[in-house]
FITIKE-702021 format. One record per residue (C-alpha): residue number from 1; x, y, z; residue in one letter. Coordinates in steps of 0.1 Angstrom, whole numbers, m for minus. Example, Ala and Ser with C-alpha at 12.3 -4.5 7.8 and 13.67 -1.06 7.14 Angstrom:
// FITIKE-702021
{lose 1; {123; m45; 78}; 'a'}
{lose 2; {137; m11; 71}; 's'}
//
This chain:
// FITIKE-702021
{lose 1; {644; 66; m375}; 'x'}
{lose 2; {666; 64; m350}; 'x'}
{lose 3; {696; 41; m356}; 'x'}
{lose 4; {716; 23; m330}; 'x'}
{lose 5; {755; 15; m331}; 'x'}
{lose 6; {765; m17; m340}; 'x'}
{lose 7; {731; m24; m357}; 'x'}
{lose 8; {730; m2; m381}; 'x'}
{lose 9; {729; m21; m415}; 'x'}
{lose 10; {708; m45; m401}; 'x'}
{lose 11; {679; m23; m393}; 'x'}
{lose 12; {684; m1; m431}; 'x'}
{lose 13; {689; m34; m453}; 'x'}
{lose 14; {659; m46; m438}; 'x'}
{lose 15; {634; m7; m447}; 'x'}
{lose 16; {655; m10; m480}; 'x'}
{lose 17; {640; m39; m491}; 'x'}
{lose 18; {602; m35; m481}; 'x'}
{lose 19; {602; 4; m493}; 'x'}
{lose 20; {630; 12; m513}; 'x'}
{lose 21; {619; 50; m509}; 'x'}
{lose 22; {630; 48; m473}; 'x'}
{lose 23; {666; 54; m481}; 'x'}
{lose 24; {657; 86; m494}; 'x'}
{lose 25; {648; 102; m465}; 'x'}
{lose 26; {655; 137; m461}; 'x'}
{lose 27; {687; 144; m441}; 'x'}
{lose 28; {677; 181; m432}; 'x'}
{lose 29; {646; 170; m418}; 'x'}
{lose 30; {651; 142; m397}; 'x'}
{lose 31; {684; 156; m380}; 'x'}
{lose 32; {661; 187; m376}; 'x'}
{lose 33; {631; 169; m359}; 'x'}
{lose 34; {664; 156; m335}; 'x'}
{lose 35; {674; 187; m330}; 'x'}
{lose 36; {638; 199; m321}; 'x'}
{lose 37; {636; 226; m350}; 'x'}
{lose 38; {604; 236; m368}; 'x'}
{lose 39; {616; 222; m398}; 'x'}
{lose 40; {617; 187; m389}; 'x'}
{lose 41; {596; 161; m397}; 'x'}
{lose 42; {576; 174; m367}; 'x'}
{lose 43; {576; 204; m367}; 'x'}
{lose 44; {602; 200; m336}; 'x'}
{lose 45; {575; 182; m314}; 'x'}
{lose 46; {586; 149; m320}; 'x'}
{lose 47; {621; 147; m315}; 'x'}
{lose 48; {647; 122; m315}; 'x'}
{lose 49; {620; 96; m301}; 'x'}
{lose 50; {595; 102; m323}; 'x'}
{lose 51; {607; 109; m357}; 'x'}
{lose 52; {582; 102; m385}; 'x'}
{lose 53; {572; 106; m424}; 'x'}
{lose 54; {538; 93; m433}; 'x'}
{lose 55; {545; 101; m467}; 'x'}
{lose 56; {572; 75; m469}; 'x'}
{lose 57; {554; 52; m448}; 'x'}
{lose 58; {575; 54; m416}; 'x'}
{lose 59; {546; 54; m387}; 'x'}
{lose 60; {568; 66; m360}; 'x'}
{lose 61; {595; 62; m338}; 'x'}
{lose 62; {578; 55; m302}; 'x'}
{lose 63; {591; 54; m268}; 'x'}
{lose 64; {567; 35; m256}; 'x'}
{lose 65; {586; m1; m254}; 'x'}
{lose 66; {567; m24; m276}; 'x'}
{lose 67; {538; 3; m279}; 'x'}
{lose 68; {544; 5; m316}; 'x'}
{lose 69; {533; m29; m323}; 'x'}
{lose 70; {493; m29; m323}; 'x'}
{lose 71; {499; 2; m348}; 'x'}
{lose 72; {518; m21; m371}; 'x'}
{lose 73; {493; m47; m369}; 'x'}
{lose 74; {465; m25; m375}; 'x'}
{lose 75; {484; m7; m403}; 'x'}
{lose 76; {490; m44; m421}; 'x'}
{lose 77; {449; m51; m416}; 'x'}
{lose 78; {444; m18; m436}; 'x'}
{lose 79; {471; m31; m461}; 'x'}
{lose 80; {448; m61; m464}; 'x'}
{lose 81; {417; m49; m462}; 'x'}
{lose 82; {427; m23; m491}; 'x'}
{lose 83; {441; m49; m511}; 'x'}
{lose 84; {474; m17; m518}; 'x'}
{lose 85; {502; m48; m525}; 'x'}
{lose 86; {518; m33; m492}; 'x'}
{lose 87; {536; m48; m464}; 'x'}
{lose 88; {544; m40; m428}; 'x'}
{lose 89; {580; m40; m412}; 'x'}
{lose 90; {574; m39; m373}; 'x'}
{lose 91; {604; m36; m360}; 'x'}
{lose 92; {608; m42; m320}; 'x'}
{lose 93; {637; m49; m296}; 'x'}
{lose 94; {645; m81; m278}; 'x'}
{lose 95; {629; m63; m245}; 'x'}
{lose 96; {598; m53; m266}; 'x'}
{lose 97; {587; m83; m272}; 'x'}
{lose 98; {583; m97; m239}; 'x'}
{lose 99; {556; m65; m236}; 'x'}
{lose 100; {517; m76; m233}; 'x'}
{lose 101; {508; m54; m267}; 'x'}
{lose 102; {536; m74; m283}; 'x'}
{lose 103; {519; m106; m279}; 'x'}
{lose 104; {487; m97; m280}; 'x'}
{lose 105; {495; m76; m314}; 'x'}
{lose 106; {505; m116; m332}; 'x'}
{lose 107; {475; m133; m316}; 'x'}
{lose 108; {457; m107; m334}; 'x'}
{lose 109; {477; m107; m365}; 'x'}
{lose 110; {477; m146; m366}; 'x'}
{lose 111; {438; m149; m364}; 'x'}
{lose 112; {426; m177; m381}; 'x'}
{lose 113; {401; m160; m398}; 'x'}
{lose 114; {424; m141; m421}; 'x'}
{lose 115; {431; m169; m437}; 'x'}
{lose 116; {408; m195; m442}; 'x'}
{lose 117; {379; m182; m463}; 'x'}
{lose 118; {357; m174; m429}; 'x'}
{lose 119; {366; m137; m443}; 'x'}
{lose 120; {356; m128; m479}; 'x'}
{lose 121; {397; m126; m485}; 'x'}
{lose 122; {418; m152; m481}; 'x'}
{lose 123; {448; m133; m476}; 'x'}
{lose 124; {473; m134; m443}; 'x'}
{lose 125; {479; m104; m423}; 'x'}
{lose 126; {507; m85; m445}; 'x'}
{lose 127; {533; m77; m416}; 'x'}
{lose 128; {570; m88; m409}; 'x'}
{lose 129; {573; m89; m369}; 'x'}
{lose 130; {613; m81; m366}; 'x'}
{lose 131; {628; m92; m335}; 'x'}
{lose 132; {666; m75; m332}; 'x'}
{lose 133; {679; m93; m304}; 'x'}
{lose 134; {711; m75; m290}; 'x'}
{lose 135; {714; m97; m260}; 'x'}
{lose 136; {698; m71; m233}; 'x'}
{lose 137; {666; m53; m228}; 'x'}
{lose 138; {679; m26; m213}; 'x'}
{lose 139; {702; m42; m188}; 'x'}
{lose 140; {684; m76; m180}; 'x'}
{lose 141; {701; m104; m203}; 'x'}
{lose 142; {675; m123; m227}; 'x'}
{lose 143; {692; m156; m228}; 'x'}
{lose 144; {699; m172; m193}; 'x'}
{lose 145; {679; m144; m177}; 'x'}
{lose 146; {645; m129; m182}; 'x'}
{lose 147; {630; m152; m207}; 'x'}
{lose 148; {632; m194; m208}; 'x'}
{lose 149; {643; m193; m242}; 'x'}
{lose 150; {675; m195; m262}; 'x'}
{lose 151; {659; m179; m293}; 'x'}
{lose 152; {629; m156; m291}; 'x'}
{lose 153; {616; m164; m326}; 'x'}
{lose 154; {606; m197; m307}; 'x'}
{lose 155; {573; m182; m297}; 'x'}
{lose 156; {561; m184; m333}; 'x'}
{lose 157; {549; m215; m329}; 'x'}
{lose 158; {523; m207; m305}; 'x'}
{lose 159; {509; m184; m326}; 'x'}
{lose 160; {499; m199; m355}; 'x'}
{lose 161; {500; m235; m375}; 'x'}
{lose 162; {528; m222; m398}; 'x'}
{lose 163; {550; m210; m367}; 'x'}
{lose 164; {552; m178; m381}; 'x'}
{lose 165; {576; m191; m403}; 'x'}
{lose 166; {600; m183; m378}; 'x'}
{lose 167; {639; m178; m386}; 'x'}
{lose 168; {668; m168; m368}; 'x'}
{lose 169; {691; m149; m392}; 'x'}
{lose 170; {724; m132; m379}; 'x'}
{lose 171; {717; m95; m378}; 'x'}
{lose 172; {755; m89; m381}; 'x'}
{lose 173; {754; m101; m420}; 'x'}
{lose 174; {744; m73; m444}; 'x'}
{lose 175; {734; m100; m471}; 'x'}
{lose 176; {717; m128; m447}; 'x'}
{lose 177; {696; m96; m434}; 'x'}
{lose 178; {684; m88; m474}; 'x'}
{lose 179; {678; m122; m480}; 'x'}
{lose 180; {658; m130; m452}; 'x'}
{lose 181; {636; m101; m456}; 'x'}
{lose 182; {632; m108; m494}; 'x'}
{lose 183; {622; m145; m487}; 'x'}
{lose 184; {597; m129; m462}; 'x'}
{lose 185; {584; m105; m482}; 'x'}
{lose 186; {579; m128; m511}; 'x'}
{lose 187; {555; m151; m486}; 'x'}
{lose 188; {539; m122; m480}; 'x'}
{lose 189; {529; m111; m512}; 'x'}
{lose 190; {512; m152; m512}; 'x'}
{lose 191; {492; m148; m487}; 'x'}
{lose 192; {514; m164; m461}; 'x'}
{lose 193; {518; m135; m432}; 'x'}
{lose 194; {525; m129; m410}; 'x'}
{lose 195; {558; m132; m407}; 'x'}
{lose 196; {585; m132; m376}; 'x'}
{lose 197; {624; m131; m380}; 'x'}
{lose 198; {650; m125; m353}; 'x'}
{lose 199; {679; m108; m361}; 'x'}
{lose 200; {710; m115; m333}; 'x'}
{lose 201; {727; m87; m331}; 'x'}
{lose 202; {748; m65; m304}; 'x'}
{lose 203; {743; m33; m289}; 'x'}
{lose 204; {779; m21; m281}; 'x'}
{lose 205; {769; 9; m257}; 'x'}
{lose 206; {743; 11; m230}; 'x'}
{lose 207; {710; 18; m229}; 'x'}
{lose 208; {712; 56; m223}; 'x'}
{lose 209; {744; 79; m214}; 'x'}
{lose 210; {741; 69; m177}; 'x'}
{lose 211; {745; 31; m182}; 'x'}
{lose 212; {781; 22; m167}; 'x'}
{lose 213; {778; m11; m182}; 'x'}
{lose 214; {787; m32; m152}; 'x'}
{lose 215; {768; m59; m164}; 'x'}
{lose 216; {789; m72; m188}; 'x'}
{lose 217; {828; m72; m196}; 'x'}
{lose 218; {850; m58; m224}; 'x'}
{lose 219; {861; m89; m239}; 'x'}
{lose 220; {822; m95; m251}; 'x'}
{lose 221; {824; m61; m266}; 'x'}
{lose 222; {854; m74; m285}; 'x'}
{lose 223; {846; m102; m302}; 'x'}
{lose 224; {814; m87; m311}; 'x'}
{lose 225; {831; m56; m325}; 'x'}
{lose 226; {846; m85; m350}; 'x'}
{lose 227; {815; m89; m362}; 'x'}
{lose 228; {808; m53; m368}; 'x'}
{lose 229; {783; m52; m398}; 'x'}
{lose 230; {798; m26; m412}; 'x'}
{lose 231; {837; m39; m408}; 'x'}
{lose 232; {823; m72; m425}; 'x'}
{lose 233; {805; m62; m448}; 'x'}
{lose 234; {835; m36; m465}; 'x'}
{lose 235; {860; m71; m468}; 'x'}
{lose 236; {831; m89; m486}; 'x'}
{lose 237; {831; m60; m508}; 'x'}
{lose 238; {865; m60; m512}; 'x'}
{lose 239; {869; m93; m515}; 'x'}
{lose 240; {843; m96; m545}; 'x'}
{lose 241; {851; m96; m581}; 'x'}
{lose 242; {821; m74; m595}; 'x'}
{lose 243; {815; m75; m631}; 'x'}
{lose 244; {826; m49; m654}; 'x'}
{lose 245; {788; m35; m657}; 'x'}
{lose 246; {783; m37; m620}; 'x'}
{lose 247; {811; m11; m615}; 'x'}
{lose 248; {843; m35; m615}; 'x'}
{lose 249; {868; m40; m586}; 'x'}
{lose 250; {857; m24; m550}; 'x'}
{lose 251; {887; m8; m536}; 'x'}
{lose 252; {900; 2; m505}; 'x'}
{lose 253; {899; 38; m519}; 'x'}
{lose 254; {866; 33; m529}; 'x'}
{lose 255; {861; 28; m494}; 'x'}
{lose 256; {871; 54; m476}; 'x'}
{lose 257; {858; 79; m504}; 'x'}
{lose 258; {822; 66; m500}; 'x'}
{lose 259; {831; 74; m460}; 'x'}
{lose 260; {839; 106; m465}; 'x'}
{lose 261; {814; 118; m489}; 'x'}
{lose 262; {785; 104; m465}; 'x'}
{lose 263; {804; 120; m436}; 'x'}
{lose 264; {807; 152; m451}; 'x'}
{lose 265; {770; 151; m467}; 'x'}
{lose 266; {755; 142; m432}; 'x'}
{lose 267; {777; 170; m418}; 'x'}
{lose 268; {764; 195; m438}; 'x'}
{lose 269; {729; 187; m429}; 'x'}
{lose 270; {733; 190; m394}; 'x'}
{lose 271; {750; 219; m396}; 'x'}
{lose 272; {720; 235; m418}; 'x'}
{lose 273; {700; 217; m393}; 'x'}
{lose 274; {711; 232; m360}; 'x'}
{lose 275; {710; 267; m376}; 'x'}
{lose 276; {677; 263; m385}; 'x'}
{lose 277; {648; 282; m363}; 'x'}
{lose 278; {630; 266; m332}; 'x'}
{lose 279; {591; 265; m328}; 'x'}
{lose 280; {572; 296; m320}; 'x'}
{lose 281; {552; 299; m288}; 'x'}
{lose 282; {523; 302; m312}; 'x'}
{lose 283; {524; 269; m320}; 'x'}
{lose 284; {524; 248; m290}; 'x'}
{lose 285; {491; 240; m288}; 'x'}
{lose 286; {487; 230; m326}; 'x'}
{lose 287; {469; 199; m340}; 'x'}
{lose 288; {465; 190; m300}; 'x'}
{lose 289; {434; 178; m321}; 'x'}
{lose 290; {433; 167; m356}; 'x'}
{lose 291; {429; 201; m382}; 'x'}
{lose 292; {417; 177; m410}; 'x'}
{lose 293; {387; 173; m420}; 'x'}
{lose 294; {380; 137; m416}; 'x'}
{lose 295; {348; 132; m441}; 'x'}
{lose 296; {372; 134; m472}; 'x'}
{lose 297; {378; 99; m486}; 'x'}
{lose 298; {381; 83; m523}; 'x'}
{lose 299; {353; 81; m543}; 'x'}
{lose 300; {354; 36; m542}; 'x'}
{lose 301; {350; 39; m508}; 'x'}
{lose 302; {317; 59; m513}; 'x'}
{lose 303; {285; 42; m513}; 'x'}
{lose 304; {292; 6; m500}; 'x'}
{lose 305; {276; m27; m510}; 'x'}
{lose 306; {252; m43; m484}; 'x'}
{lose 307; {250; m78; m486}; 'x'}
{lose 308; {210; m76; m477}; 'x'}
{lose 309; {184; m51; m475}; 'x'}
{lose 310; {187; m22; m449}; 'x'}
{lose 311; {160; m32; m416}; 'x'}
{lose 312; {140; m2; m408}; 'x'}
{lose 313; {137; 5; m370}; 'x'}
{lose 314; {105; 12; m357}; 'x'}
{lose 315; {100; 47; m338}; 'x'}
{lose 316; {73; 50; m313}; 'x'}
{lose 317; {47; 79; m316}; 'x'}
{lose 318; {69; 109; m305}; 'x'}
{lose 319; {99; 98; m329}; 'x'}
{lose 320; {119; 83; m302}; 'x'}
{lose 321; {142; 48; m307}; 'x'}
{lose 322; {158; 29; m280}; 'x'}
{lose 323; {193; 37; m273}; 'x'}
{lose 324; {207; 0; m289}; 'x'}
{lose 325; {185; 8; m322}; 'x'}
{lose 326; {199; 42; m322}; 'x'}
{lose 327; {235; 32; m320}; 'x'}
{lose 328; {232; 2; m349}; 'x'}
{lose 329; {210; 26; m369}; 'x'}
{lose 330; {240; 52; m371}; 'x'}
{lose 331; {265; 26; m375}; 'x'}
{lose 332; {247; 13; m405}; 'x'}
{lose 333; {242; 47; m421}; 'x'}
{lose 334; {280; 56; m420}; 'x'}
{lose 335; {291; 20; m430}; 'x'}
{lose 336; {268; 25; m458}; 'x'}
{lose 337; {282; 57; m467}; 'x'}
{lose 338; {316; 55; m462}; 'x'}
{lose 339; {331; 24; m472}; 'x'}
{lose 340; {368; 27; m449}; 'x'}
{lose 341; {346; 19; m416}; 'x'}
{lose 342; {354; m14; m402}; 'x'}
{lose 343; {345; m22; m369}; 'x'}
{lose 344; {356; m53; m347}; 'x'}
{lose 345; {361; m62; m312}; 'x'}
{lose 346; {351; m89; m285}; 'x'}
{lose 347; {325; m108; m295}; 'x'}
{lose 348; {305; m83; m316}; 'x'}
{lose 349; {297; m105; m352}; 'x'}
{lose 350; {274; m133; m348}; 'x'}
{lose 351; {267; m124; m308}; 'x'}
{lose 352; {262; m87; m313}; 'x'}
{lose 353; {282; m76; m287}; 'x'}
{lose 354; {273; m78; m252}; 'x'}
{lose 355; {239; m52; m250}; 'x'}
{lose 356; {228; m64; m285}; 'x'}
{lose 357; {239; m29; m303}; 'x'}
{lose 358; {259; m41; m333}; 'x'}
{lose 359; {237; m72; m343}; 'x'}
{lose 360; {228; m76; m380}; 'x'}
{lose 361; {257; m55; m391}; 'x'}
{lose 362; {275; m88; m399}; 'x'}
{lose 363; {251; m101; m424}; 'x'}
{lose 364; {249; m64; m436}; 'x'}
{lose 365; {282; m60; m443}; 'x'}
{lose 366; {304; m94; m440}; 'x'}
{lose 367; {335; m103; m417}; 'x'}
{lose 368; {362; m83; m438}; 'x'}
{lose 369; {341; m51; m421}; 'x'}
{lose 370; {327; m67; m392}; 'x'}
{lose 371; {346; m92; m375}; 'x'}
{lose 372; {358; m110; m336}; 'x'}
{lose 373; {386; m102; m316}; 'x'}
{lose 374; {404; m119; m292}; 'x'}
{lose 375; {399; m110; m254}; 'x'}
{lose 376; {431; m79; m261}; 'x'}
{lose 377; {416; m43; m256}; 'x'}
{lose 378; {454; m31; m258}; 'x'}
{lose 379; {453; m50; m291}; 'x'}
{lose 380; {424; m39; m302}; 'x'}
{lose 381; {430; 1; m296}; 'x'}
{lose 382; {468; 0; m311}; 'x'}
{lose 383; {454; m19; m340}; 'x'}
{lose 384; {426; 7; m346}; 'x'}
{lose 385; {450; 31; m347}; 'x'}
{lose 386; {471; 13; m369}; 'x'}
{lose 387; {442; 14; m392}; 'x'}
{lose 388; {432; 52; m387}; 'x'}
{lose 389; {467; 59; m397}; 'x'}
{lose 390; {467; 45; m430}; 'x'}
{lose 391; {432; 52; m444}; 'x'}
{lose 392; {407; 33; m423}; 'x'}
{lose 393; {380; 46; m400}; 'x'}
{lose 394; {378; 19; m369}; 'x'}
{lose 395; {353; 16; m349}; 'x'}
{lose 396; {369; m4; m318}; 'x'}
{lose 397; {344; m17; m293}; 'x'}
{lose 398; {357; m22; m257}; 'x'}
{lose 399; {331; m41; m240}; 'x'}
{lose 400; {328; m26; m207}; 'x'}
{lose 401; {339; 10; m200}; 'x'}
{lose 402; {361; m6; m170}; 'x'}
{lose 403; {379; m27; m195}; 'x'}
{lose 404; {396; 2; m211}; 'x'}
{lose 405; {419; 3; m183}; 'x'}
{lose 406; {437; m28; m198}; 'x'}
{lose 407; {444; m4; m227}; 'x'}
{lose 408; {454; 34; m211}; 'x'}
{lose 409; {492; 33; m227}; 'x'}
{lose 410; {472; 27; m264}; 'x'}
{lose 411; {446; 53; m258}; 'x'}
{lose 412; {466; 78; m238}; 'x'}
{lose 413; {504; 75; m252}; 'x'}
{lose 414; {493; 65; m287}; 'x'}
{lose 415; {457; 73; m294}; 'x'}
{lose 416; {457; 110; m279}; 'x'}
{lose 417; {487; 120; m286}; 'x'}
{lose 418; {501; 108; m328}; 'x'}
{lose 419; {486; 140; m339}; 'x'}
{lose 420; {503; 167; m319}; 'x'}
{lose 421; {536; 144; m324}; 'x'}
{lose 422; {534; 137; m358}; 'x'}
{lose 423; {534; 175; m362}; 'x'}
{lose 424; {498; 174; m379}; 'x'}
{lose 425; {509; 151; m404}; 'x'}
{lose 426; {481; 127; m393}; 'x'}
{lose 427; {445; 124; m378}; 'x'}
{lose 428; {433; 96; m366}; 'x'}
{lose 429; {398; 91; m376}; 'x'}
{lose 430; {388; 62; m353}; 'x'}
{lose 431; {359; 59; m322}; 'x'}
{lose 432; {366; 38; m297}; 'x'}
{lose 433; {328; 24; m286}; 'x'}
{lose 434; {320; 12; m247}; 'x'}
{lose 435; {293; 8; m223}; 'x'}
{lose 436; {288; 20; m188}; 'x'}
{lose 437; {271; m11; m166}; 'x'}
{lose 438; {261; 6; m138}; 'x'}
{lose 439; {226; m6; m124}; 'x'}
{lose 440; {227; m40; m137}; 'x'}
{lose 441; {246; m55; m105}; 'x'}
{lose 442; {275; m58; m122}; 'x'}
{lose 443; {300; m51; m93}; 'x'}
{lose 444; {327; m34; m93}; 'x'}
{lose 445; {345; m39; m120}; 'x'}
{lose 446; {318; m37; m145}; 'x'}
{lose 447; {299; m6; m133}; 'x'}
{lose 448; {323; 26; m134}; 'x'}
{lose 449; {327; 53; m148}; 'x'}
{lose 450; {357; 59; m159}; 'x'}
{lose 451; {349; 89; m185}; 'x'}
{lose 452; {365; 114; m165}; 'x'}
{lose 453; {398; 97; m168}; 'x'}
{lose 454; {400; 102; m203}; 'x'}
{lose 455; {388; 135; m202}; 'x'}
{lose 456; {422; 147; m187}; 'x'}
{lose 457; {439; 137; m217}; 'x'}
{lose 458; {450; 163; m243}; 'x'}
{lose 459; {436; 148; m278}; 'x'}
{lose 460; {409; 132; m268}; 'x'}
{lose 461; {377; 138; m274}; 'x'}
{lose 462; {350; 121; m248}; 'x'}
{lose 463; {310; 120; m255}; 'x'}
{lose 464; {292; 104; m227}; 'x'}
//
């Protein structure tokens, strides 16, 4: 996780309190994946923008502006559809948020039917949406400038009846961060997500190295610097009588000799770090495509319930079904077997989807597995990989092959590529369904075929 000056206690107060395991992260490892050393998190392919540890539940770094957003929202549905207790940080820039996939990743979140009993569960969608609002996207100024607003956690409101329950807390204050994210969490754990909280914050440097910063004039940089987190936090410290038990009087000794020992710990791992050995050539081409096998799940997921008997579909005399018969039939048999499949998209419950293919499977198998979208093929691929990260096995319908265009950055920056980044650590077991409409009349943009894009990207695999 990649932390950013000025910010940084706002952004580990907040990780600390959902997942208190996150603090442990191993030093070696992640200053090695920034390093680009076999030893990272990685394996080296990451690097410094994609640093990641499924095992403590950190999904990725991803330098894709806003591109990490679906993936949290699918990874809170999984959290909910699972029933696991967990919650979801999504953490996002000022910038990020005035991205399509943000907004279409809290229309999806906020669905109504999450929460009142149209889904077996009555449960909201487990995820914090964390707005850190430095003042810039990268050098265009939120307030005055690219939006209309004055606070971004404004756009709650059109999002759902409860507004989010949308709060501005000052992301310069150590203790307002933890007691925001607490109060969050604790509405989560009731049912009451999502969730969206803006922290205002600063970003005292620019956006890369190049950034001269002429947008903006030292004495902003001043007073902000006041309000350094980490400068006000040490006199609240100091300034605090702690009991006896709790370790007694903070000094100014203390201080400096809780500096030092995580300068000089943090030294030493880079050190180790930058001595440590690059990839070999031999591995450059590893887990392009997933090396797990992908029919290995828990044994409650085996065997799922049907609400109603199985149809039988009739064959004619040489064995042979229609396409549409085909396609539900397989769906059925693998929802039936494996009980992680959940499929969902535009219009494919109660309607069936637009060619018929996935009616009945609703009454089968109830909305918690088979459920509507909203009109958001970004949304829907980022959330079904969200899913497929964290135990799930989507099944995403996009209903017309030309649509997928609306959702390349999710299938091509996210979709094809998480399991060469991650360094293997995940597969994503997820099929992204759609129809070609050519011959119907359907013009032309709702007859190509656009197959062959998607064929020239590494990580894919295509079957048409």
């Amino acid at each position: 996780y990649i932390l950013t000056i000025g910010e940084s206690y706002n952004e580990i107060d907040q990780r600390d309190i959902l997942e208190e395991k996150t603090l442990k992260i191993h030093l070696y490892r992640m200053i090695a994946e920034l390093f680009g050393k076999a030893d990272g998190y990685c394996r080296g392919v990451g690097g410094g923008m994609h640093i990641a540890d499924f095992e403590l539940g950190h999904l990725g770094a991803n330098a894709i502006v806003g591109g990490h957003m679906g993936i949290a929202t699918g990874a809170a549905i999984s959290c909910r559809y699972q029933r696991n207790g967990k919650s979801v940080l999504c953490l996002a820039g000022d910038g990020a948020y005035s991205n399509g996939i943000a907004h279409e990743s809290m229309n999806l979140a906020t669905m109504a039917q999450f929460k009142n009993r149209l889904m077996d569960t009555k449960y909201g969608v487990p995820i914090i949406f964390g707005i850190v609002n430095n003042g810039y996207a990268m050098t265009g100024q939120e307030l005055g400038e690219i939006t209309g607003l004055d606070f971004l956690a404004r756009r709650g409101a059109a999002y759902d009846l409860d507004e989010m329950n949308a709060e501005v807390i000052d992301g310069m204050n150590v203790l307002a961060v933890m007691d925001a994210v607490k109060r969050a969490n604790s509405l989560i754990k009731k049912g009451n997500g999502p969730i969206l909280l803006e922290f205002m914050t600063y970003r005292y440097k620019g956006h890369s190295l190049s950034d001269p910063l002429f947008y903006r004039d030292r004495s902003e940089l001043e007073i902000w610097q006041e309000k350094d987190p980490i400068k006000t936090f040490t006199n609240e410290l100091l300034k605090t009588d702690f009991l006896k038990e709790q370790g007694g009087k903070i000094t100014k000794e203390d201080i400096k000799n809780l500096k030092d020992r995580v300068y000089n710990r943090n030294a030493e791992m880079a050190k180790f770090a930058a001595e440590a050995s690059l990839p070999t050539s031999d591995t450059l081409l590893s887990f392009v495509f997933s090396e797990k096998k992908p029919y290995e799940f828990p044994e409650k997921f085996s065997h799922a319930k049907t609400l109603k008997p199985i149809p039988q579909y009739k064959r004619d005399d040489k064995g042979q079904i229609n396409t549409r018969f085909a396609i539900r039939e397989a769906l059925i048999e693998e929802m039936k077997r494996d009980g992680r499949i959940v499929l969902f998209g535009e219009d494919i419950a109660e309607h069936g989807g637009a060619f018929g293919v996935t009616n009945e499977l609703l009454g089968l198998f109830g909305r918690d597995r088979v459920f509507n979208t909203s009109i958001s093929e970004s949304g829907i691929v980022g959330t079904a990989i969200g899913m497929a990260m964290t135990g799930l096995v989507p099944v995403a319908e996009i209903m017309f092959n030309d649509f997928i265009l609306m959702a390349m950055d999710q299938i091509g920056n996210q979709a094809a590529k998480w399991s060469y980044m991650s360094g293997g650590q995940i597969s994503l077991p997820m099929v992204i369904r759609t129809t070609i409409g050519g011959g119907r009349g359907y013009a032309g943009q709702h007859s190509q075929s656009l197959e062959a894009i998607t064929t020239h990207m590494p990580g894919l695999i295509v079957i048409a």
